[in-house]
N, C-alpha and C positions, 0 to 999 in steps of 0.2 A: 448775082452771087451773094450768099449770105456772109455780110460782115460783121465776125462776133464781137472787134474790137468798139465796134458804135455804139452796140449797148451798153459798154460799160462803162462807170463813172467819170471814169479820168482816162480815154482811152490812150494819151499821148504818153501813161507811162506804159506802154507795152512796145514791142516791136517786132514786126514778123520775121524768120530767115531771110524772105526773099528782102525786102528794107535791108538788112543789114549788111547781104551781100551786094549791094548796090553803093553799099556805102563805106566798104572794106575802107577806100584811101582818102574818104573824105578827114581832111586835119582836125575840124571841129568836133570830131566823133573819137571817143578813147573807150576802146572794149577791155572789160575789166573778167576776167574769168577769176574765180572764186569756188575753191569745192571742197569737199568734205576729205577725200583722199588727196591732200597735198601734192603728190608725185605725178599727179595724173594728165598735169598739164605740160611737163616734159614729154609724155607720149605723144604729144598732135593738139593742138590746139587753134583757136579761129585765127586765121595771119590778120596780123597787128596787134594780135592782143597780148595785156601783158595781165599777169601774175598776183593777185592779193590774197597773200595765204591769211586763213581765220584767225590764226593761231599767233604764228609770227608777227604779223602787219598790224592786223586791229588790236590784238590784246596786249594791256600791260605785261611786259614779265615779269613783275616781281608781283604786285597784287591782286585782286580777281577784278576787273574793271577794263574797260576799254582803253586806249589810250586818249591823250590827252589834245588839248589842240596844239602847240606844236608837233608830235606825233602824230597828226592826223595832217597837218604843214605839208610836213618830210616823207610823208605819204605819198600827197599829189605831186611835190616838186619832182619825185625821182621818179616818177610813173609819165611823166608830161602832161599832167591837168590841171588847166587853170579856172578859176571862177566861170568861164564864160563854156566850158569843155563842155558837149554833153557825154554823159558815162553811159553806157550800154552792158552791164552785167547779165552773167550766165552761169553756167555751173551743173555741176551733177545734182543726180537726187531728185529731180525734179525742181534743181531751183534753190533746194535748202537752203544752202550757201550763199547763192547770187544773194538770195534776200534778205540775209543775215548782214551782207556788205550794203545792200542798199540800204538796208534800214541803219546800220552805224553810217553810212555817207550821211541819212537825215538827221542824223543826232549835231552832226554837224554845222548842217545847214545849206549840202550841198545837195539842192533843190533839181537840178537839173540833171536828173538820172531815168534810167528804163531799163525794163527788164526783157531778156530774148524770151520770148514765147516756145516753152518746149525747151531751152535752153543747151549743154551740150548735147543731151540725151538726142532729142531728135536732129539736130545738125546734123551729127554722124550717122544715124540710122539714114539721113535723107543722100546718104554721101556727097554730104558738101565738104570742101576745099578744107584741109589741117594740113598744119604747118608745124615743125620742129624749132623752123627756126626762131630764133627772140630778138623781137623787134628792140629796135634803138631808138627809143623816141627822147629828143631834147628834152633837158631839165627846163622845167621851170617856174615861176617864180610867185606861186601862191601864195597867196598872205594868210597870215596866222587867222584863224575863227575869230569873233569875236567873244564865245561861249561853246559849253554842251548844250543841246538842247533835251537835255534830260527831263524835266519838265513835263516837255510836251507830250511826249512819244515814248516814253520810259516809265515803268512802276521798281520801283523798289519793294523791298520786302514789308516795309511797315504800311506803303501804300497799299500792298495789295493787302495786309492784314485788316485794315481800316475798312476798303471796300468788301473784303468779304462780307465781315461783319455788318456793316449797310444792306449787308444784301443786294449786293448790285452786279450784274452779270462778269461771268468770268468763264472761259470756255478754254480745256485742259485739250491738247493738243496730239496728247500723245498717242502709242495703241493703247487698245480695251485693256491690255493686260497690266498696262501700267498704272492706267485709272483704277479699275481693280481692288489693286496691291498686289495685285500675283507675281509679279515682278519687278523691280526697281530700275529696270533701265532697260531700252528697245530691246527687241527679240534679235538675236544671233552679237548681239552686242555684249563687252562685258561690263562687268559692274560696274560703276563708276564712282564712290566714297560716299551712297545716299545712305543711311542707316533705317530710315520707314519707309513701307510704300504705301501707296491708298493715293487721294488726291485733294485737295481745299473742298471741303466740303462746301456743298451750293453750286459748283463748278459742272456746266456740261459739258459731257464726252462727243468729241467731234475731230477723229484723227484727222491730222491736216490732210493725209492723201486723199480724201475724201471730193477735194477742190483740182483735184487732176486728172487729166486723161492718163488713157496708157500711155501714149505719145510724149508725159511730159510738159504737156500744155495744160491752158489753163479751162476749166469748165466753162460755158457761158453763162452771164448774166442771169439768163432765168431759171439755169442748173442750179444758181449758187445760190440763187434767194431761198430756192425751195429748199436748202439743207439751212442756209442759216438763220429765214425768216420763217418760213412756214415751217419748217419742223424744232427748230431751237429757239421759233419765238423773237429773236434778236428786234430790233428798231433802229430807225435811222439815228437818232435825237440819245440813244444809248449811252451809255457812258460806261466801257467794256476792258477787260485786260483778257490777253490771250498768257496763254505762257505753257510749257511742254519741261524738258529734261536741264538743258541751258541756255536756250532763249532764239536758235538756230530752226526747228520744224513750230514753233510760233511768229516767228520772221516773216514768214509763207504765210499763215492766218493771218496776220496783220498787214500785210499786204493785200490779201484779195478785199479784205471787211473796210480798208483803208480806199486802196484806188480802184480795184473793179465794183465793189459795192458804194462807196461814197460815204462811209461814218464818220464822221470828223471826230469822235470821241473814241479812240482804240492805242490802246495801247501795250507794246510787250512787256511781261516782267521774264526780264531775263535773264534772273535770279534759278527760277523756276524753280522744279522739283530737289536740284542736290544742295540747294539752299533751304528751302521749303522744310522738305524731309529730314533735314537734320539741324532746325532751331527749336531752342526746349521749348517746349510749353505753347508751339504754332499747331492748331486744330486740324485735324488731320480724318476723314473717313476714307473707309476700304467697304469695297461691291460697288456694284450700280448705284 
């Protein structure tokens, strides 16, 4: 039987359904659901898992920034993850979310994460096991970060103005129509305070859902080269920023270019577009 997780670079960050149902009550295992509709994990969701809303949990409230490292502390402490935990996120969307938390777990430096393959989407399609109830998992006692690892895995606005300018790969995330300009924010969605549309000129159009099955899951290895090496050119040795609306459906791109592809040079700006779109004098083209 064919194993698509072999070919992919780092296959130990993925995890199949069936892996995970096997491992519902293993201690060392903490399932993180994360989604885009906040509400949605009061309907049913995987037993044991608990709850990291985008909004609430990761981001600062008062400024535009993620939070900080004790905030990101008091995260694990009150969820029951320690250093040594491994994290299992999922989420709607195909993922959006999951990867948006896995990717701020890396900013942290919490290395020991995976994402459910297909994620809630196909769980429930496959009718596996959801639960109302909310798991009570012991506090505990995670130590403070020792940094962000923004650096690494993060572009800021002046980074990615510099890299444009270089000339150095950067791949726009979003739909056709927002690359464009024909609209400033996904389709069936509303505005959300970008004042131009168009996208970083130099940047290629490469919607993230491009990298998913219907199912949810992820494309294989030799699906994914051919959209991001043989048609957009990309290379291993790269030095690449992904970025989309606010840093959420490039989350997903920088994950697959990250661990199923193997770039060690990628990174989100998750500034993105309603940043982007509305700094004076940031270069801006509209069409193909």
């Amino acid at each position: 039987m064919f194993d698509k997780f072999a070919d992919y670079a780092h296959p130990d960050a993925l995890v199949s359904a069936d892996w995970l149902a096997d491992h519902l009550e293993d201690p060392e295992i903490r399932i993180v659901e994360s989604n885009e509709d906040v509400l949605l994990f009061e309907t049913g969701h995987i037993p044991g898992a608990v709850h990291i809303d985008w909004r609430a949990d990761l981001n600062d409230q008062t400024i535009r920034d993620y939070v900080d490292t004790k905030g990101f502390q008091e995260i694990c402490r009150r969820n029951g993850i320690t250093p040594d935990t491994t994290v299992v996120f999922y989420g709607d969307k195909s993922n959006w979310w999951a990867c948006y938390a896995f990717w701020v777990f890396q900013l942290f430096g919490h290395t020991n994460a995976k994402l459910l393959d297909g994620g809630r989407n196909k769980w429930i399609a496959d009718g596996r096991e959801v639960t109302r109830e909310l798991a009570n998992h012991p506090a505990t006692d995670y130590p403070e970060p020792p940094r962000r690892r923004d650096s690494e895995i993060r572009a800021f606005q002046g980074e990615a103005l510099t890299h444009q300018r270089a000339g150095l790969p950067m791949v726009d995330v979003r739909s056709p129509g927002e690359f464009k300009g024909e609209i400033t924010h996904m389709p069936e969605y509303p505005q959300e305070g970008v004042l131009r549309g168009g996208h970083i000129p130099g940047a290629a159009s490469c919607p993230w859902a491009r990298a998913a099955n219907e199912d949810a899951t992820f494309k294989t290895a030799a699906e994914l080269r051919a959209i991001y090496e043989e048609e957009l050119g990309f290379a291993k040795d790269d030095d690449i920023i992904a970025y989309c609306r606010i840093g959420e459906r490039s989350s997903h791109t920088w994950f697959v270019l990250k661990y199923l592809l193997g770039y060690e040079k990628v990174r989100n700006y998750d500034g993105s577009w309603t940043e982007w779109g509305n700094m004076v004098g940031n270069p801006i083209e509209k069409g193909c």
